[in-house]
C-alpha positions in Angstrom: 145.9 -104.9 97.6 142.9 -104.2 99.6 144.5 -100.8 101.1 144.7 -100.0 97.6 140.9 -100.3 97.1 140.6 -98.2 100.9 142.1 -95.6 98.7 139.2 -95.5 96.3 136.7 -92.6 95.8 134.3 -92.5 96.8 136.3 -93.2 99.9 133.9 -94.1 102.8 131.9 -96.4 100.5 135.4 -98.5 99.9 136.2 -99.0 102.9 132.9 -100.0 104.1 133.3 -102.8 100.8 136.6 -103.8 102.4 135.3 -104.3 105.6 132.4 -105.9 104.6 134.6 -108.2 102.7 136.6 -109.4 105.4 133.6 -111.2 106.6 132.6 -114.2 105.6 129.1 -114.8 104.0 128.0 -117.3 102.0 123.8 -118.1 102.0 122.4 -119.4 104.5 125.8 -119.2 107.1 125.1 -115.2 107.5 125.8 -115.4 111.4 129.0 -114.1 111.4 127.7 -110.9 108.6 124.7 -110.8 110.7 126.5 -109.6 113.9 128.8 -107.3 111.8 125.9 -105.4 111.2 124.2 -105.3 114.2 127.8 -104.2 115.8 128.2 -101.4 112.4 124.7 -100.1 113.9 124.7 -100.1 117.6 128.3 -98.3 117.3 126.7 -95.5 115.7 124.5 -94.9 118.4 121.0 -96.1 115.8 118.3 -98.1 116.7 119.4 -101.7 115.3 117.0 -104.9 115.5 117.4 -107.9 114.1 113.9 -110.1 112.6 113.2 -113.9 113.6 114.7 -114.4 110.6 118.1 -112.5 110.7 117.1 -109.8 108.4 118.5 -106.4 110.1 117.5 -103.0 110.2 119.2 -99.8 111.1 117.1 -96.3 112.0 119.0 -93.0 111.0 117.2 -90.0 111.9 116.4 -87.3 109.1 119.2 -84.7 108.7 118.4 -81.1 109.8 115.8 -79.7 107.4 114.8 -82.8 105.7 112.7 -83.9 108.4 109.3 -83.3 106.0 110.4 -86.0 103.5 109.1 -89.6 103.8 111.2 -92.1 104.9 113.2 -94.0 102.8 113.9 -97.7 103.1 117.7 -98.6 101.7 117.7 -102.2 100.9 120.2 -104.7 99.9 121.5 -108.3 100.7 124.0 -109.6 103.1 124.8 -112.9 101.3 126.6 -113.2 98.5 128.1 -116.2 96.2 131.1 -118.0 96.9 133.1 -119.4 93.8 136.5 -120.0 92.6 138.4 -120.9 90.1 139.5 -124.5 90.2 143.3 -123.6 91.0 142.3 -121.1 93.9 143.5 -122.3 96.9 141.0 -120.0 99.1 138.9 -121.3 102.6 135.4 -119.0 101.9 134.7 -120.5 105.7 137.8 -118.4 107.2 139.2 -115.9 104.7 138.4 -112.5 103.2 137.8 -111.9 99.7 141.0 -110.7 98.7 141.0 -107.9 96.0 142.9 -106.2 93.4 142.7 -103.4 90.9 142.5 -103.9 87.0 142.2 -100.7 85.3 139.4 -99.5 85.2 137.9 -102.5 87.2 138.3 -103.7 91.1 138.3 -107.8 90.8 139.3 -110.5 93.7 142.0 -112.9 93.2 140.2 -115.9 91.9 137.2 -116.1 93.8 133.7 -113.8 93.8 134.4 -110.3 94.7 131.2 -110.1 96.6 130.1 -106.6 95.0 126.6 -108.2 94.1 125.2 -107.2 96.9 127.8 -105.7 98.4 128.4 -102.7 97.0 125.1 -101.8 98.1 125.2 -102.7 101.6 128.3 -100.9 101.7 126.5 -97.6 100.0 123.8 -98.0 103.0 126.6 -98.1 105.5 128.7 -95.1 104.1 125.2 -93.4 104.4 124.5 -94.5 108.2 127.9 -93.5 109.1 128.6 -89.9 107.6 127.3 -86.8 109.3 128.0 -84.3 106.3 125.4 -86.3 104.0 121.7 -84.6 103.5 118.8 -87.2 104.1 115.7 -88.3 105.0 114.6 -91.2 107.9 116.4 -93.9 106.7 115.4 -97.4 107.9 118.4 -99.4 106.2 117.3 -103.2 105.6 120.0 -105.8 105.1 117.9 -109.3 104.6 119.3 -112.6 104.6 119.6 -115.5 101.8 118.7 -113.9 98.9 121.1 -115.8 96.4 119.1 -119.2 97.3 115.7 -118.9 98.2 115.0 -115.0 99.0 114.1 -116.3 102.5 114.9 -113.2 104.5 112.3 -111.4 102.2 110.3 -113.7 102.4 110.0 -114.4 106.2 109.9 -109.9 106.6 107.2 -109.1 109.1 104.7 -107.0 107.9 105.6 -104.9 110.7 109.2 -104.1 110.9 109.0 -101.1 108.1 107.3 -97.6 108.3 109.2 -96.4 105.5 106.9 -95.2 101.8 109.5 -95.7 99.1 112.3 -98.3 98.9 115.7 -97.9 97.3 116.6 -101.2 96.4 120.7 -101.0 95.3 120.9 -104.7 93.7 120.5 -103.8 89.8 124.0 -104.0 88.1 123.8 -101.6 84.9 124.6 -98.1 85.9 122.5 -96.1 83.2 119.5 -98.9 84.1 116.2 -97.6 86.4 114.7 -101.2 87.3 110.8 -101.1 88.1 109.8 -104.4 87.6 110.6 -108.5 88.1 109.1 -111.3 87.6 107.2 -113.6 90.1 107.5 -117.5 89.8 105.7 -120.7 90.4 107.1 -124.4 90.7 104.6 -126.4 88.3 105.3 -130.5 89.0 102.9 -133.2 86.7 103.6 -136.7 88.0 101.9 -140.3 87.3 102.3 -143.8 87.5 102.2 -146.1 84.7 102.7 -149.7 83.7 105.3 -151.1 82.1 104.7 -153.5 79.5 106.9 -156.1 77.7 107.7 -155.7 73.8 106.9 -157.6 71.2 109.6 -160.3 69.5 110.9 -158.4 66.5 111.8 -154.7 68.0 114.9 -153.2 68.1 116.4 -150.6 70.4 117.9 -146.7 70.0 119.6 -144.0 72.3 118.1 -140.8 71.2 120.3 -138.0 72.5 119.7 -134.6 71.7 122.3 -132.0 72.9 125.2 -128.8 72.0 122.1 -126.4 72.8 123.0 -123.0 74.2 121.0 -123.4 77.2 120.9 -120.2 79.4 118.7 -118.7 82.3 115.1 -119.4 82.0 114.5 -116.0 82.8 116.4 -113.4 81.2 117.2 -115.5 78.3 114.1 -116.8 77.8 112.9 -114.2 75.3 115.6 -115.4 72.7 114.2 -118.1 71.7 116.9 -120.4 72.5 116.3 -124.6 71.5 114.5 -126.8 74.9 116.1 -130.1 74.8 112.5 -131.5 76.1 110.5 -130.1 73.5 112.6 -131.0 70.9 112.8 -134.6 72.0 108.8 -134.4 72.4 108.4 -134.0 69.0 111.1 -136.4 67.8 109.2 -139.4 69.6 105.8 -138.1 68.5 106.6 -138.5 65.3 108.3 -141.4 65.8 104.8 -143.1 66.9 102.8 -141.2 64.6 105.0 -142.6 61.4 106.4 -145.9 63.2 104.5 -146.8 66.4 108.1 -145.9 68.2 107.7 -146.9 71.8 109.3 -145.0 74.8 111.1 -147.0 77.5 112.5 -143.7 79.3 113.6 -140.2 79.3 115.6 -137.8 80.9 116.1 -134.0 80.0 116.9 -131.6 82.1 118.3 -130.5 85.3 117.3 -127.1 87.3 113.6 -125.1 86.7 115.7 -122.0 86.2 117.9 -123.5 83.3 116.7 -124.2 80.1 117.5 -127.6 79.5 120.2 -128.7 76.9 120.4 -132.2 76.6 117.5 -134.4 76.8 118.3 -138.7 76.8 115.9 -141.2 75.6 115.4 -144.7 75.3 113.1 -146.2 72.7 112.2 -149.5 70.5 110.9 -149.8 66.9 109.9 -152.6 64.9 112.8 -154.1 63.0 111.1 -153.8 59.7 110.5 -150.1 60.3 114.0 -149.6 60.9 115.5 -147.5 57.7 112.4 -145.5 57.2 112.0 -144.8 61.0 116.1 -143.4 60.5 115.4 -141.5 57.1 112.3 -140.2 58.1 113.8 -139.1 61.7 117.0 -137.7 60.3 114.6 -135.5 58.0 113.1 -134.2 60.8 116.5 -133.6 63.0 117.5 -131.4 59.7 114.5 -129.1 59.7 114.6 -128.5 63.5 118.5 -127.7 63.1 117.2 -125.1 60.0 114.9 -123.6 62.6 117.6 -123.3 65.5 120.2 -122.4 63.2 120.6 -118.8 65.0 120.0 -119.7 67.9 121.4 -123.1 68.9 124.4 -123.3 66.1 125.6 -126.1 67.9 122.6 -128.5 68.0 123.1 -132.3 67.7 120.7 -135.4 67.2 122.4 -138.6 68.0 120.8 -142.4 67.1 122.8 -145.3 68.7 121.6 -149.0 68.2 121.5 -150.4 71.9 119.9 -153.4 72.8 116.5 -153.8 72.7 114.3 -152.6 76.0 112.8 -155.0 77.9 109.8 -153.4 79.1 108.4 -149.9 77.5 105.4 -147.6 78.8 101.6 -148.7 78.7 100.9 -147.0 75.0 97.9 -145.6 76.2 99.7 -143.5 78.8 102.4 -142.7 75.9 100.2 -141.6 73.8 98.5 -139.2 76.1 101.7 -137.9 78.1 103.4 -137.1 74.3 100.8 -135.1 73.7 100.7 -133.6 77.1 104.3 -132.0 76.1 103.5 -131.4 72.8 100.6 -129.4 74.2 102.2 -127.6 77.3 103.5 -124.1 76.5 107.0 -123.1 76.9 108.6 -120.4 76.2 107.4 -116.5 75.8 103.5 -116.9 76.9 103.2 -113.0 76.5 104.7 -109.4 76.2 104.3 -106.9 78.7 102.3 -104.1 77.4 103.7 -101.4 79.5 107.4 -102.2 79.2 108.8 -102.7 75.1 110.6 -105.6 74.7 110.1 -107.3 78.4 108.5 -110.6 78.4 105.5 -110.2 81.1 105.0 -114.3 81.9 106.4 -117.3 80.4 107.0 -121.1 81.5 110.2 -123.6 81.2 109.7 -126.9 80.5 113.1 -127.6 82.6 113.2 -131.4 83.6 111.1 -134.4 82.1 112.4 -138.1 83.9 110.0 -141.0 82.8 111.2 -144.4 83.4 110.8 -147.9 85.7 106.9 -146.7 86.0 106.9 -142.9 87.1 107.1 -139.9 85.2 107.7 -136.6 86.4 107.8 -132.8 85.0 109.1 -130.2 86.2 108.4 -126.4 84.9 109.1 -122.8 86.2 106.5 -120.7 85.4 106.9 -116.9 85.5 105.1 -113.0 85.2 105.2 -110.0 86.5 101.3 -110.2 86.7 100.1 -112.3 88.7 96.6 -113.1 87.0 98.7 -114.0 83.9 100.8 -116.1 85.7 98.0 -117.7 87.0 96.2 -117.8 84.1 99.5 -120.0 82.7 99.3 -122.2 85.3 95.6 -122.9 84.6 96.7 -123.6 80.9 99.3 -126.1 82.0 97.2 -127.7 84.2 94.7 -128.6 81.6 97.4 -130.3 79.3 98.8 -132.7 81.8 95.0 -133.9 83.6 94.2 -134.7 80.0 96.5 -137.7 80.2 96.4 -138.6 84.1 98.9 -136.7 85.6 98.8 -135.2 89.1 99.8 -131.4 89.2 101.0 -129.3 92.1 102.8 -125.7 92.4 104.9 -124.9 94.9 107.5 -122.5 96.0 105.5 -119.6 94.7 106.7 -115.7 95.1 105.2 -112.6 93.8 106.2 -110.4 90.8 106.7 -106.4 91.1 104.4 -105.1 88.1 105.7 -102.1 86.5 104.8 -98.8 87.3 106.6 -96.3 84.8 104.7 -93.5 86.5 105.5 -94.2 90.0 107.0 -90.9 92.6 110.1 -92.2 93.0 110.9 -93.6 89.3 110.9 -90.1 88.4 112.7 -88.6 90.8 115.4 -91.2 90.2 115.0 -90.8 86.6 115.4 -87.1 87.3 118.3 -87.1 89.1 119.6 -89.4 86.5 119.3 -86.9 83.8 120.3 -83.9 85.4 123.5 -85.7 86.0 124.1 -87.2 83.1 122.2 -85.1 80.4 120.6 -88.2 79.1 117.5 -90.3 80.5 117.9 -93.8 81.9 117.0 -96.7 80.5 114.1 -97.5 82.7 113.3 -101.7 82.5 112.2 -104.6 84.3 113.7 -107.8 84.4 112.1 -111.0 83.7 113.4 -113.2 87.0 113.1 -113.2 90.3 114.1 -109.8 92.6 113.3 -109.5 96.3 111.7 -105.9 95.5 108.5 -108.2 94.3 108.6 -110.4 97.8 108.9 -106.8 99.9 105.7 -105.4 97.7 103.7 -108.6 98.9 104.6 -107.4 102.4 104.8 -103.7 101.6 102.0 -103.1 99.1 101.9 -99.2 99.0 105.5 -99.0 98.9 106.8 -97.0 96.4 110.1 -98.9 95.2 113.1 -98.7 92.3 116.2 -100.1 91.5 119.7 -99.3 90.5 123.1 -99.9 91.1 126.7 -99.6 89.3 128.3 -101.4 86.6 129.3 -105.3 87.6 130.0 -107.8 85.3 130.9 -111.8 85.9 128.7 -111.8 89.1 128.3 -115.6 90.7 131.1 -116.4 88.5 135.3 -115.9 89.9 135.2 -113.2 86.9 133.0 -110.9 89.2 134.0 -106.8 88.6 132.6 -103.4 89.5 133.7 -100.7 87.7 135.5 -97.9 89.8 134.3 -94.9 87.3 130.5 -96.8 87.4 130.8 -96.9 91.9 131.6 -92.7 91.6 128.6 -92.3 88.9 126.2 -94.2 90.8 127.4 -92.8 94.1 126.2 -89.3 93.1 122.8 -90.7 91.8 122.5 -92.1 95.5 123.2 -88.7 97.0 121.0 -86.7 94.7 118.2 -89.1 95.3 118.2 -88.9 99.2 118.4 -84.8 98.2 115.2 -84.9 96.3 112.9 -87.7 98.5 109.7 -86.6 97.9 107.8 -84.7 100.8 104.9 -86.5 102.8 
């Protein structure tokens, strides 16, 4: 089936994808991709150079007559995802992505196709290649390891680029102009605390809160989907408040960039308390269900009798790390002002594991702006060192603040239009894209992105439409057309 997809227009673009597919390249093993590339560019007679890191880059001259327009920087990323369904027999190490055509739609047989981001490194190579294409200097930059830690654009030197505008081709609406992402900040509180042993006369419950929606801590962020960690918060705070509940452990969560679902806990209340701890509780679980009703249909609040915990934490620490929680923002922290409906900074209350004398939270903190994101961090901060924690940040990268007036947006938006007789929809995207990292490096680069139409991607349901690869093919070309001069 893949000579089928050879016979795709626009034609040097698919077979560039089918090559590109016959390599292997999961993150972080991008040698054998790597030398592809660097083989694709010294074949064609370009300057090629590969970074410390393994990012490459690929000089093309200016055409005839377009040598007045400022270079261009083509970007996109060599790695891609590797998945499959769980009765794929498929070895990602030693295999091609083998694909097929479904109507309107080119898929592979049970694994990720690979189109994000390959589809755009095979755009740049169909432009590198052809000598009937009008352009400007093109330095074409493939980086490395973008699915799992944006290392390649994070290790660029601050040297390798001359280029004043960067096409990045990794945005997967075809009618969508993106101009914008989100930076992002690891935020970790963490203490010690002792344990202390429980009165005679206590008995013990498994709280379990779960059936939220969960979803991407980014994008789906502004929905205002249930946290399994907040909601647990408050069920113990007012557990204590009513019925001096005490909290022997907790664990909710999993990954910073998931909001959590299901949050675990282990508590004790005094025997006597026990029916009006339940009814009071249970009244409680029925008002937060009201409140998540659109959102998180599915919500459950489960109380199992276990046996009583031996030890629970110091109540002076539980009293001030509840109200840490309670305290520490999550969600929406505020609206961008220059893009409607895009959330400029939020944070994720993603992981909370207290137990055997150490607590530990874990947040991802995001914005587009980096004083507001800072400004967030600040906030959080102050909650937990109000009850003893320790705070750090780490893993920190930079956002890419809108500019809906920018040279190259219009252009784009231009070309767009005169296309398609419509405008764009010109966005940002509340998550992490390595056009923010580039700007850190690159700061008077002028930068967009677009793409075509893929649905499924990370997931074995991965598509590209063929109708959306020929629309967004002739956006390419009219773009390089119409590079602004320098």
């Amino acid at each position: 089936m893949n000579n089928d997809i050879r016979n795709l227009a626009p034609n040097a673009l698919w077979n560039h994808f089918a090559d590109l597919n016959a390599v292997p390249r999961p993150s972080k093993k991008e040698e054998r991709v790597i030398k592809f590339m660097l083989e694709f560019g010294k074949k064609l007679g370009l300057e090629t150079k590969q970074d410390a890191v393994g990012n490459v880059v690929i000089v093309k001259p200016a055409t005839v007559g377009m040598e007045d327009r400022k270079t261009i920087v083509m970007q996109s990323h060599l790695d891609m995802v590797h998945q499959k369904n769980n009765d794929t027999v498929f070895d990602f190490d030693t295999q091609g992505i083998q694909m097929k055509i479904v109507e309107d739609w080119v898929k592979a047989e049970g694994t990720t196709l690979g189109a994000d981001n390959g589809l755009g490194v095979a755009t740049i190579m169909a432009i590198l290649s052809s000598k009937e294409i009008n352009h400007p200097k093109i330095e074409a930059l493939f980086t490395i390891d973008e699915e799992t830690g944006m290392t390649g654009a994070l290790s660029l030197s601050e040297d390798l680029l001359t280029g004043e505008i960067l096409l990045n081709l990794d945005t997967e609406e075809d009618d969508e102009l993106c101009i914008g992402c989100a930076g992002g900040v690891d935020f970790t509180a963490e203490r010690t605390y002792k344990e202390v042993a429980l009165e005679e006369g206590s008995i013990g419950f498994r709280v379990t809160v779960k059936g939220l929606e969960g979803g991407h801590s980014g994008m789906d962020i502004i929905k205002g989907l249930g946290n399994a960690n907040k909601i647990m918060n408050r069920l113990l705070f007012e557990g204590y408040e009513n019925f001096g509940l005490r909290v022997a452990s907790v664990v909710g969560g999993s990954l910073r960039n998931a909001i959590p679902r299901e949050s675990v806990a282990e508590v004790s209340v005094e025997k006597i308390h026990r029916e009006g701890f339940l009814s009071e509780i249970n009244q409680l679980v029925a008002l937060i269900k009201n409140e998540q009703k659109r959102t998180d249909p599915n919500l459950e609040v489960l109380f199992e009798e276990i046996k009583t915990p031996e030890k629970v934490m110091d109540l002076g620490v539980q009293i001030g790390v509840l109200k840490s929680i309670y305290a520490a923002h999550n969600g929406v922290y505020r609206m961008s002002p220059e893009i409607p409906e895009l959330v400029e900074s939020s944070n994720n209350i993603a992981k909370i594991v207290i137990g055997n004398g150490t607590l530990k939270i874990d947040c991802l903190t995001r914005s587009s702006v980096d004083s507001s994101k800072d400004s967030l961090v600040a906030a959080l901060r102050s909650a937990f060192e109000l009850s003893g924690c320790e705070v750090a940040t780490g893993g920190e990268y930079p956002g890419w603040e809108p500019k809906s007036d920018s040279e190259i947006v219009t252009v784009v938006a231009n070309a767009y239009e005169s296309l398609h007789g419509e405008k764009p929809h010109v966005m940002a995207v509340h998550a992490g894209l390595e056009c923010g990292i580039i700007g850190q490096h690159y700061p008077n680069m002028d930068m967009v992105s677009f793409g075509p139409t893929i649905k499924g991607a990370h997931s074995p349901d991965e598509r590209v439409s063929i109708s959306s690869v020929q629309k967004y093919w002739k956006l390419v070309l009219k773009t390089l057309e119409n590079t602004p001069k320098t």
